[in-house]
Structures are given as C-alpha cells and as structure tokens.
N, C-alpha and C positions, 0 to 999 in steps of 0.2 A: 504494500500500500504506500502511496505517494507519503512522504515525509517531506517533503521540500516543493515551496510556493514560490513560480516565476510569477509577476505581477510586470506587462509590459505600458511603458507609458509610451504615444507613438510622436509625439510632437516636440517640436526644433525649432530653434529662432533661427536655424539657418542648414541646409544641408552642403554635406560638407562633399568636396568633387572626388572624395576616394571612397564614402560609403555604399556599402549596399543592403544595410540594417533595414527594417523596416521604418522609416521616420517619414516625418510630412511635416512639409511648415503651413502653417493656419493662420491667417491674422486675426480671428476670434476661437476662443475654447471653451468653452461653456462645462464649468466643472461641476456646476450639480449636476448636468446632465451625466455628465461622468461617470461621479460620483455614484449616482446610482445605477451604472448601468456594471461599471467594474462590482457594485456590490454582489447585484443579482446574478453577474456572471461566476461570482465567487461561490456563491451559494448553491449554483446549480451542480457546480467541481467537488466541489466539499460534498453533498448529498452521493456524486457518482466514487468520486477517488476514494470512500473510507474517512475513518475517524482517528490515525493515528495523530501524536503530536507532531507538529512543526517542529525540526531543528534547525532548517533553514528558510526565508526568504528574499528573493533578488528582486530590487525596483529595477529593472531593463528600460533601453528604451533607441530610439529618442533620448529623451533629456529629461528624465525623472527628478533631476533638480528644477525643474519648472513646474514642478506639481504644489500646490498649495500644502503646508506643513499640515492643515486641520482636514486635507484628504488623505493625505499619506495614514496621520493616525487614526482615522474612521476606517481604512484597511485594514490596517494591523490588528485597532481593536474586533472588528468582525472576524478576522483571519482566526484571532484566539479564541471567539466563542463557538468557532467553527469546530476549532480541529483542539484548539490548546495549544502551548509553547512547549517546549523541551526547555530545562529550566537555563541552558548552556546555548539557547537558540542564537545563531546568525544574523542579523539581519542587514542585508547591503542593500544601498542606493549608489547608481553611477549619478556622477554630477559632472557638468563641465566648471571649470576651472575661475569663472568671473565672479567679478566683486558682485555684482547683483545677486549671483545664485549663494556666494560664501554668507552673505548676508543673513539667508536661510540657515544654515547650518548646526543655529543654536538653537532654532525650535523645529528641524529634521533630526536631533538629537532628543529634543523632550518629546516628542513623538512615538522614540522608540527603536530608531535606528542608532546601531552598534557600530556599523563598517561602512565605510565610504568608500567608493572606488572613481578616482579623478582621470577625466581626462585630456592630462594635460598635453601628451603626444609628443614634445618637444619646448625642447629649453631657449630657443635659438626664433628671435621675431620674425628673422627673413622666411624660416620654414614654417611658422604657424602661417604667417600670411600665405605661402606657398599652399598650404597645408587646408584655407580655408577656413581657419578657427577666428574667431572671435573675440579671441581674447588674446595676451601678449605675455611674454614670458615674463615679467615681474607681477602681473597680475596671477599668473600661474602660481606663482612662488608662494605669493600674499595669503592667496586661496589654501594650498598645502597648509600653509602654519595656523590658519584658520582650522583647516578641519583636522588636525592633529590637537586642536587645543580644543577641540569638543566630539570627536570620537575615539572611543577606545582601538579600532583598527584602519587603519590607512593602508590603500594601494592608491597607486596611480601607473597609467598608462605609456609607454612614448611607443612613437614609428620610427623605425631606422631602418638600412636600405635602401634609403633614399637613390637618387641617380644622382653619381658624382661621386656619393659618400665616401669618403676615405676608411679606414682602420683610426687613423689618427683622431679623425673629426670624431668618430662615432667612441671611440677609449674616453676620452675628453668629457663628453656628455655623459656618458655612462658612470664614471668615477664622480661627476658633479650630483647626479642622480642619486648614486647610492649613500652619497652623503647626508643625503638629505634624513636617514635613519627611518625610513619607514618601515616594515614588515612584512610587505610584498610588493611588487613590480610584476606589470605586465607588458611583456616587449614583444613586440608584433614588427613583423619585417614588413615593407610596404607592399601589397599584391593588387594586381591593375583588375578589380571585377568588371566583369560585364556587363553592362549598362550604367554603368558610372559614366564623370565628366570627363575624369582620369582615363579612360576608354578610349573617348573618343579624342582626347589628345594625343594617346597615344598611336593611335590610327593615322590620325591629322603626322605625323612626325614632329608636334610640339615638344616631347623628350622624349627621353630613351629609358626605360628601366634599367636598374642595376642590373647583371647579368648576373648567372647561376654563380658560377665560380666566387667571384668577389662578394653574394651574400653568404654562399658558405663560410668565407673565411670570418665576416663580420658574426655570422652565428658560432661559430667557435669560440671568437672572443670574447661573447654574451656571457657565454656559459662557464667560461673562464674565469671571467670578474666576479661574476653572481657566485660560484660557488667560496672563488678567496672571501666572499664578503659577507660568507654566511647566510647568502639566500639562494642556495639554489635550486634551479630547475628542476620542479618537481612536476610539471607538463611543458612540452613543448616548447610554450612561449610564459609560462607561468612560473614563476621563485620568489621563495619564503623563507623566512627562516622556521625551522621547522617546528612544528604546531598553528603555524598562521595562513597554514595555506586555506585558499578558499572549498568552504565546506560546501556552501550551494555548487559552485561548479564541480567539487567531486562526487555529487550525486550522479552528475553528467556522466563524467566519464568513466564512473566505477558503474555504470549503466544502470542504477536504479529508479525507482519511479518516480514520477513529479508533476506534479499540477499546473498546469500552465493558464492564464486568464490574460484577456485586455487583444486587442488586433495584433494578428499574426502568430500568438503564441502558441508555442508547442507543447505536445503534454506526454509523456509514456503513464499508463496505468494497467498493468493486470494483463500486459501481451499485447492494450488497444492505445494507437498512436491518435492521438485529437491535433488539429487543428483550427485554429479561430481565424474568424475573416479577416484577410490584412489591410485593408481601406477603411479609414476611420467611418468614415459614413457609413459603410455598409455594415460595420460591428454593430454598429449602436441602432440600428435598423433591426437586425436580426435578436438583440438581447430585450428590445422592446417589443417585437413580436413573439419571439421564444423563449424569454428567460436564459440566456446563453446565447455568446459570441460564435459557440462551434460554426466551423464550415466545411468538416470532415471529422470524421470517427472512422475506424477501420483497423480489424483484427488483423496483426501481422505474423507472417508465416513465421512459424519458431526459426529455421533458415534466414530468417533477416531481422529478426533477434539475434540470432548468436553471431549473425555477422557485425550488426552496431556494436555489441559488447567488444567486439574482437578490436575495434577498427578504433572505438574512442579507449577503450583502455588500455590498449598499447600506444597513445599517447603521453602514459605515464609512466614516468622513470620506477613505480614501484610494478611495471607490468601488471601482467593478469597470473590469476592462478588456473591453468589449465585444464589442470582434476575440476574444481568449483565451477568451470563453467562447464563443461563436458555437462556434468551432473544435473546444472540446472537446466539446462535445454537438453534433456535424453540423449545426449548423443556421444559417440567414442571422438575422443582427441583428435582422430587421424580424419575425421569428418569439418572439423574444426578448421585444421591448420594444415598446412601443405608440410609434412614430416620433413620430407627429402629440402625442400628448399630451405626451410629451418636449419638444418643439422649444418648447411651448408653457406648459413648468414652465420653462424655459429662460428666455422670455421676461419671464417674472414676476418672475423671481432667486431661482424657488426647487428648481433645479437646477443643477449645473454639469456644462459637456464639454470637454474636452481631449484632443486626437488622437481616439483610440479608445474613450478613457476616462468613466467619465458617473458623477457623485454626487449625493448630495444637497447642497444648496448650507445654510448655518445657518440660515436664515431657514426652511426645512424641516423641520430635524429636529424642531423640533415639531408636526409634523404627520403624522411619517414612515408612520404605517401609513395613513393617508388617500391619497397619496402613490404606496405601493406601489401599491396598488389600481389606480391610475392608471396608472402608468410599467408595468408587466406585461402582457404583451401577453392581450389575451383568451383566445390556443388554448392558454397553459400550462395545467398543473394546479398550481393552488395548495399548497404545504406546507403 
C-alpha cells in the first residue's frame, strides 16, 4: 500500500527553454478552486490506495513555492486525517530560489514542511540568464541561507554540462556549492528534451551540446568531489550524506507504491499504474465532474513491473536484491536479468555482485542506460 504522497502543483511564473516537466504559466490561479479540487482528488486516492501512514510527501511541480502557505497546510492537514503521518514523516517542497518565494518560507515551515528542495541550477548570472531562470545568483545564495535558517533539511539543485563547460569551470562551482554545507545536492547534466526551446535551438545550430566524452569526464568528477565531501552518490544524479538522502524519491526507485494527485501525476498502487490529466483545465474539469483528476488506471503486466523495478533500482549505488525481486514478481533470476551479459559487465568492473545483490559498479554509471539495455533480460517489457 502507497506510503508516500506526490502532490503536483503545475504552474510557473515562467517556463524555463530546457524543461519538459509538466508546468504552464497562467496569468490568473484561482486557488480555492484549487484548493478544492486537489482536496477531492486527494480523497478519492486515499479511499483507492489504502490507509497506511505517510512517511513521505513531495510538493512537485511547476513551482510549489507559489502555492499559498494556508493551501499547502489545508493539504497536509487533510493528507493526515486521511492516511496519518509516520511520526519521522518527510515532507519536501521544491521552491525556486527568489526573494518573493524565500519570503514564504517561514510560514511553508509553520505549515508543516520539513525539507526544501531549491532550484537554484547555477551559481554563475550569465548561465541562469542562459538558463532562463528568474532569479540571479546572489538572490540564489540569499534564498539558501533563508531556507536553511527555517528548514531542518536543505537540497538544492545545479545543471552542468553545459556547452563549453570546462572541468575547470564546473570543479570551481562544484567546491563553491558544497561549501555551502547543505545535506544533499542534486546535479543533473544538461539533456536537450524534445519539445523544448533548447530543441529547437539546437536544430536551428544556435549551440552545440557538450559531447559524450567531455560529460563523462565532468561526471566522474561529480562523483569524485561528492564523495571527498561526504555526500555521495547515492542515485545517479542524487548525494547525501548518509541518512539524508531523499526518502520520497527512494520510494521511486526502491519501486514501491505511491499516490500521486494534482495534473499529470503518477501513481503505482497494488500492480495498477494511475495517471491524472496533465492540462490544468482539463484536471479540474474532470475532478468536478468525477471526484478525481485520473485520466488513466490500468493493471500492468507483472513483466513491466519487474522491469520498472529493475530499471529505477539499478539507479542506485545500493542496487537491487535479486532473490527479493525474483520472489516478488514469481519469477527465476535468469527471467529477470540477462545472466550471461551480467557475468560479463562483471568482468569489465562495470558491474558489481554481492550475495544476491547486483549494481552498477562507478565506472558504469556513466553509461547507465546503455547498461540497462544490457543487464535486462530480453522477455521483460520495458518501462
């Protein structure tokens, strides 16, 4: 049963030309509307997903620092007479990084939120402008020390990868970053999605991405720094120091169950994948017709079950346990994972096994989805 509650907020003072999240910008927001439509959608999840406690919830978004603090906590308080807290419960809001939204952050704290997750992206003004952010790298800075002096756990986000990026340039920011003493860091390498703005400049020949080679090199040195500095990589693009990594996101990717409410969000429960409509208008259309944003429910073949398990938990440096999953989806190891290509990532050192257990070994993860491909056995169905 779901133990952990996504709550997506879907609106933006501005979208940014590298995302492809769900967000929209609106020049009006009508938050009782909101408000009551994320309730009822709440309630309709809680009645489907079970009655176990919370230990975690994620405000997603957009820019859930633009949510009014006394919506946030009419969530939460519902969320608890729903389901209950776990008395150790989580709870994160991403916020972007401006003085208007830090402003918020003493009554997004009396509210009830524990963890902040900032998205500052970048230290450097020429690349937030590049970058499309809205805010400016002292305003960044102002905002951290704000929300460190009113939440008990801080992350914050950068892009690196950039085109151009040296080793030099990105060491620099990276050592200035981890100074800053937070708990975790999410470092994301810049990737051109497909229908972004960033797309189509890069189509147009307006820049060039970094190429393979020279991100690998800057990802080595990620994981280099993070680890000398006590936070390391404990997924992919994720480091902590350990105890602090994000608990909602290893619901993700230890593949467990989760609730998901508000436009576009996802949900796994009980084997059955939900989806909610991702156009603001059309959620709130269908939760005032139906009582709920769903715009798909659908029982997935255990086959693509144990292939999402396979696919987000070998994201993490503490892998999967083999036996434990075999077992949960009835099935033999060797239905699982390609044996032979295993034995033979093994032998390269760009896997590791222990008892049961099988990861990706560092010298891999930057290859990780090439990788996948590999180690997955052919008769899953892919996620």
């Amino acid at each position: 049963m779901a133990r952990a509650l996504y709550i997506h907020w879907p609106f933006c003072a501005k979208k940014c030309p590298y995302c492809d999240f769900n967000s929209h910008v609106r020049a009006v927001v009508d938050h009782d509307a909101w408000r009551e439509a994320l309730l009822s959608d709440m309630r309709a999840e809680a009645a489907a997903a079970g009655g176990e406690r919370l230990r975690s919830i994620f405000f997603g978004g957009g820019t859930p620092s633009l949510m009014p603090p006394a919506l946030v906590a009419a969530l939460l308080a519902e969320a608890e007479r729903l389901w209950g807290f776990d008395k150790e419960i989580e709870i994160t809001l991403e916020a972007n990084p401006s003085s208007v939204e830090a402003a918020n952050f003493a009554a997004l704290a009396g509210s009830g939120i524990n963890r902040v997750s900032l998205g500052v992206q970048s230290l450097e003004d020429d690349t937030l402008r590049w970058l499309g952010r809205l805010h400016g790298a002292q305003e960044a800075l102002e905002a951290l020390g704000t929300a460190q002096a009113h939440f008990g756990r801080v992350s914050f986000d950068l892009i690196y990868a950039l085109p151009g990026q040296s080793p030099r340039q990105w060491e620099t920011q990276l050592a200035r970053a981890l100074g800053f003493g937070t708990s975790h860091l999410s470092l994301y390498q810049l990737t051109i999605e497909p229908g972004t703005r960033f797309a189509s400049e890069v189509r147009r020949g307006a820049f060039v991405p970094l190429d393979d080679d020279a991100a690998a090199e800057l990802y080595d040195l990620t994981r280099a720094m993070t680890e000398s500095a006590g936070l390391p990589a404990y997924e992919t693009s994720n480091h902590a120091r350990p105890g602090e990594e994000s608990r909602h996101n290893l619901t993700y990717w230890r593949y467990e169950d989760y609730a998901g409410i508000g436009p576009g969000a996802h949900g796994r429960r009980g084997g059955f994948a939900t989806v909610r409509h991702r156009k603001p208008e059309n959620y709130l259309a269908a939760v005032n017709e139906r009582g709920h944003g769903i715009a798909q429910q659908c029982s997935l073949p255990v086959a693509e079950q144990a292939a999402e398990a396979l696919l987000m938990g070998l994201r993490l440096a503490e892998g999967i346990d083999l036996a434990a999953l075999a077992a949960r989806f009835g099935m033999e190891s060797g239905e699982l994972v390609d044996e032979g290509a295993l034995a033979r990532l093994h032998g390269l050192g760009l896997v590791w096994t222990e008892g049961h257990r099988i990861g990706v070994a560092p010298p891999g993860r930057g290859v990780l989805d090439a990788l996948l491909g590999e180690i997955v056995a052919d008769g899953l169905v892919a996620a």
